[in-house]
N, C-alpha and C positions, 0 to 999 in steps of 0.2 A: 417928453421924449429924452432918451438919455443919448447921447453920441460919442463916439468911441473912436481913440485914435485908430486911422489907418493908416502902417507903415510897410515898408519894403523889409527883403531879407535882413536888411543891417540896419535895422531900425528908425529909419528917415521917415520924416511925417509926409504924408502924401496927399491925408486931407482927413475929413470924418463922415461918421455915414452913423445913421439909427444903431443902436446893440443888437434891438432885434433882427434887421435887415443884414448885421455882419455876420449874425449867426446862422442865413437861412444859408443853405445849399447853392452853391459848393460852400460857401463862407469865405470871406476875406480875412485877408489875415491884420491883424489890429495890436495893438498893445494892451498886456495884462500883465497883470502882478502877484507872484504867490507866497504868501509866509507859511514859515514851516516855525515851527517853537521846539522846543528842547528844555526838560527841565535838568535839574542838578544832575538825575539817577541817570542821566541821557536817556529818558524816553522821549516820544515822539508823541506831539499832540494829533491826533485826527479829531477829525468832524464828520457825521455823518449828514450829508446837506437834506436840506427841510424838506417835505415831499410836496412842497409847493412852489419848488425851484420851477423855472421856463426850461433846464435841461438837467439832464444826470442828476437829478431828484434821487434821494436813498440813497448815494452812492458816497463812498466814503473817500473823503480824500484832505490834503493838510489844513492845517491851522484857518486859511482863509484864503480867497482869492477874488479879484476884482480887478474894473479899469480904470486907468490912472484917465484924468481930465488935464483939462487944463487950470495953468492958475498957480499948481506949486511943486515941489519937486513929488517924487514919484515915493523915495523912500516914508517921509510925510502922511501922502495918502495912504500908504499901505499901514503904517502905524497906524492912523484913525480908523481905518476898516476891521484893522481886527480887536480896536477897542470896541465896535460900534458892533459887529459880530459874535464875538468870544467873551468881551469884559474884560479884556486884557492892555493893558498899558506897558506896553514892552519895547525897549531900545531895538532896531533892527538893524542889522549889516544884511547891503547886497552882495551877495554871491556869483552874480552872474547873471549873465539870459540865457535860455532856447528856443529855437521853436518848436510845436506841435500841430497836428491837425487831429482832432476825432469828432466822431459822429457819435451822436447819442441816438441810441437804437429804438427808444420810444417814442422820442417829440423829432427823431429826424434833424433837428439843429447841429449845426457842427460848430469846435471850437478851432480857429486857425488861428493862432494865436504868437507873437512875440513877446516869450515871458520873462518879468523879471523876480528872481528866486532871492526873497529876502529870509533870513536865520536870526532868530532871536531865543532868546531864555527867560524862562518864567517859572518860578516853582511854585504858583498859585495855581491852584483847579478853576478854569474859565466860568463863564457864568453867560452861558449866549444868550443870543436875539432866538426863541423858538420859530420866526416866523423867517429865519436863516437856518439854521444848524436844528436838526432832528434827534442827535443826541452826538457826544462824544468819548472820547479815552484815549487816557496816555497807554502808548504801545512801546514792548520793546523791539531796539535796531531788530534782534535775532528774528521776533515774529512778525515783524513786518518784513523781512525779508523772505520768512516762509511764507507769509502769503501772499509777495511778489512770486515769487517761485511757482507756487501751485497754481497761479493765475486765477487767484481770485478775483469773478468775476465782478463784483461789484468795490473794486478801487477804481478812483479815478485814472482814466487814463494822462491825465498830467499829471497827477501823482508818481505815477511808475517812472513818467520818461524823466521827472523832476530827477527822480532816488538816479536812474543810470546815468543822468547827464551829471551829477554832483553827487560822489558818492559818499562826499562827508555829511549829509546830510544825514545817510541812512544807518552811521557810524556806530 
């Protein structure tokens, strides 16, 4: 069993509860963490998540994401996730939090989430976990912002609220 902070609007621990059980409907809102990468040309890494994900399987969305435990700081774990994800050893600055909520329209699971948006730099092409990541590509700001735009259906939805809540990310 994995367990997963659960916090308030302002991030205050309130206690923990199963991943799976924060996920079911309505969803509790929990603490997560998202890396975005960047390399020299300022592109933008995606990941297409594995089709064996619990939610939003196929669905393309940044460098990596996951929840923090307990035990070490937050920036830390995010660093090891997207080594342990992507093959990537990358220095990370937080950026900030948001929240979000969405529903994945296939398994029904929702994410309500307090996230925190870490940016890093890498001009190494990743080398994932397949039984994570289903396939990837550096994108540019301009076309990832066309297919924000066009509402490309299969981005993540904390992908998108990530780019409008921090738009140097999408830069």
């Amino acid at each position: 069993m994995t367990l997963v902070r659960l916090v308030d609007e302002r991030g205050n621990l309130l206690g923990h509860l199963d991943k799976l059980e924060a996920h079911a409907a309505p969803g509790r809102l929990h603490e997560a963490f998202s890396v975005f990468i960047r390399d020299g040309r300022g592109r933008i890494l995606l990941q297409r998540r594995a089709e064996g994900k619990y939610h939003f399987a196929g669905w393309w969305a940044n460098a990596c994401c996951s929840h923090p435990t307990e035990g070490e700081p937050i920036a830390r774990q995010a660093r090891l996730r997207l080594e342990e994800e992507m093959g990537l050893d990358v220095a990370l600055v937080e950026v900030g939090t948001f929240i979000y909520r969405a529903v994945d329209p296939v398994s029904g699971r929702v994410e309500h989430e307090f996230d925190h948006v870490f940016l890093g730099r890498s001009d190494d092409d990743p080398v994932p976990d397949p039984a994570e990541v289903g396939a990837w590509e550096w994108v540019t700001p301009s076309d990832l912002a066309a297919r924000v735009a066009g509402g490309d259906p299969w981005l993540a939805p904390w992908l998108v609220e990530a780019l409008a809540a921090f738009p140097l990310l999408g830069e």
